[in-house]
C-alpha positions as CSV (number, residue, x, y, z in Angstrom):
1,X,-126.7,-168.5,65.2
2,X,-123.7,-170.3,63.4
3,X,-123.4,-167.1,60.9
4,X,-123.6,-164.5,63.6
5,X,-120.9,-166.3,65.8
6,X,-118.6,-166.7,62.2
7,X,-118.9,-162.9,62.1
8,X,-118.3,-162.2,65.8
9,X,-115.3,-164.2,65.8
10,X,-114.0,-163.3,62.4
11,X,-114.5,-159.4,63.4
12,X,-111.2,-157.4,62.2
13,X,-111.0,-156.1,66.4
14,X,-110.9,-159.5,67.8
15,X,-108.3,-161.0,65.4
16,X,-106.3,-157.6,66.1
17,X,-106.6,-157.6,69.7
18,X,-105.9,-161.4,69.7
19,X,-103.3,-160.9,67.7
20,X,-101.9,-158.3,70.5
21,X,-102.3,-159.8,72.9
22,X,-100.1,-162.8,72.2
23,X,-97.4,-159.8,70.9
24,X,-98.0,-158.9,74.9
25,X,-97.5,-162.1,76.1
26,X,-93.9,-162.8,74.2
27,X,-93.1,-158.8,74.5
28,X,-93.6,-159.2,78.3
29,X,-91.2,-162.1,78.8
30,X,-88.2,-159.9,77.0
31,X,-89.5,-157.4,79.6
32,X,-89.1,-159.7,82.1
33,X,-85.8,-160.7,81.3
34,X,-84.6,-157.0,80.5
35,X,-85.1,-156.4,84.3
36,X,-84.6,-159.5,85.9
37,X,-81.3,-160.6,84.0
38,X,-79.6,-157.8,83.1
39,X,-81.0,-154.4,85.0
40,X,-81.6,-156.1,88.7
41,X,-78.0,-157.6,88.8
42,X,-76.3,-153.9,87.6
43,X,-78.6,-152.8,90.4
44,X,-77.1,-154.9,92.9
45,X,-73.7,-154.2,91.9
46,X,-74.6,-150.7,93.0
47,X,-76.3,-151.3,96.2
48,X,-73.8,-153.9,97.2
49,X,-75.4,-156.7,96.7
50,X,-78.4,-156.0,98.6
51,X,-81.2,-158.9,98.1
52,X,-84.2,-156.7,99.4
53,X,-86.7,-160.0,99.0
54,X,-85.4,-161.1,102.0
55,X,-85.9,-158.4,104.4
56,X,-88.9,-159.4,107.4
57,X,-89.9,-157.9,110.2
58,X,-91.8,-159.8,113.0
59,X,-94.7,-157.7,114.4
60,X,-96.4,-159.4,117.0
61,X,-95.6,-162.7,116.0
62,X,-96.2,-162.3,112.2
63,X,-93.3,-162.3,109.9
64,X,-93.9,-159.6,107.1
65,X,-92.1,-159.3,104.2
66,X,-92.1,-155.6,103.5
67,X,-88.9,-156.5,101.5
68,X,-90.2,-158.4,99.0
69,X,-92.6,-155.4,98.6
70,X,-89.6,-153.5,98.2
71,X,-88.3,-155.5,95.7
72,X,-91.7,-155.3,93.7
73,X,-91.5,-151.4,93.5
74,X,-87.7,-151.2,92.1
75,X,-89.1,-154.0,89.8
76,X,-91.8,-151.9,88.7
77,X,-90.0,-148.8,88.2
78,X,-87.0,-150.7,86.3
79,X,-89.9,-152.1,84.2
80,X,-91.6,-148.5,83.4
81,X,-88.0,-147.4,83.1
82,X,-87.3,-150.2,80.3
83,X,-90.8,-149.3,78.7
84,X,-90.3,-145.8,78.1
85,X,-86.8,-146.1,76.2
86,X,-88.5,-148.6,74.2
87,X,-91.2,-146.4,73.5
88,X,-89.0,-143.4,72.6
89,X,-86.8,-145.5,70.4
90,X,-89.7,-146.4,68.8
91,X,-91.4,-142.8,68.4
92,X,-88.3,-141.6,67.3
93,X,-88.0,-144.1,64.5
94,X,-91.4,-143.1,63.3
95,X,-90.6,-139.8,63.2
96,X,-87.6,-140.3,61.3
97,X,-90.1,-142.8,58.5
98,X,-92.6,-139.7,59.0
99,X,-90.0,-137.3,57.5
100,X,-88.9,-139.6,55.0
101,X,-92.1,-139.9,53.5
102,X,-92.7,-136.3,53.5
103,X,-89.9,-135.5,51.4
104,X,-91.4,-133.8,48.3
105,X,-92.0,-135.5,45.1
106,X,-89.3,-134.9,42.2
107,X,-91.5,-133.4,39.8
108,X,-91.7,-133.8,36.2
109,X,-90.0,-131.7,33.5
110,X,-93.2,-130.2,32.8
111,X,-93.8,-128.9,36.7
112,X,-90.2,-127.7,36.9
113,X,-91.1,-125.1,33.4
114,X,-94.6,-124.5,34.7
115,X,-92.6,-123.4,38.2
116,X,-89.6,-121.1,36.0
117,X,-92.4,-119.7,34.5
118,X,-94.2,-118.6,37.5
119,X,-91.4,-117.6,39.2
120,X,-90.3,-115.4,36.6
121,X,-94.1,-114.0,36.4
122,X,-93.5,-113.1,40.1
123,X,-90.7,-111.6,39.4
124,X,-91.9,-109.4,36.8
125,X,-95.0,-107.9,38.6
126,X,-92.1,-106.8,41.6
């Protein structure tokens, strides 16, 4: 029983997904402060200042915060907004390694005269 646990837990998909999910936890946090300490405040510059978090409403003698759930959404969408330019950043970087690495190969004195000679084959039967 010992073994199969070892293997379980030593299992390439769990260290990766553990490892992952720690990258989450610290990537969320500069997430978090993206929006919260930088985008939310050039927000409220804009909307003069507005703290939606605050806003109730009493309906029959329950105070409802539908401001806070305000607040939530422009979180949300400041978040998803702060995800996809990280993401595109990121997939443009990889394409740019992608080309890179696809450059062709210098080839070798003997490749270039094998290539003269073919092209000058081709050129022949024309």
């Amino acid at each position: 029983m010992w073994k199969e646990f070892k293997e379980f837990a030593m299992r390439g998909n769990i260290i990766d997904l553990a490892v992952a999910f720690i990258l989450g936890a610290a990537f969320t946090a500069i997430v978090n402060s993206l929006v919260n300490d930088i985008f939310m405040p050039l927000l409220g510059i804009l909307i003069g200042g507005i703290d939606f978090s605050s806003l109730t409403a009493n309906v029959i003698g329950v105070e409802v915060t539908y401001g806070n759930f305000i607040q939530e959404i422009v979180t949300f969408l400041l978040i998803a907004f702060a995800l996809f330019m990280m993401v595109k950043v990121i997939n443009r970087l990889k394409r740019e390694k992608a080309v890179e690495e696809t450059e062709e190969p210098e080839l070798s004195r003997e490749e270039q005269l094998l290539a003269e000679i073919r092209d000058l084959l081709k050129d022949k039967q024309l």
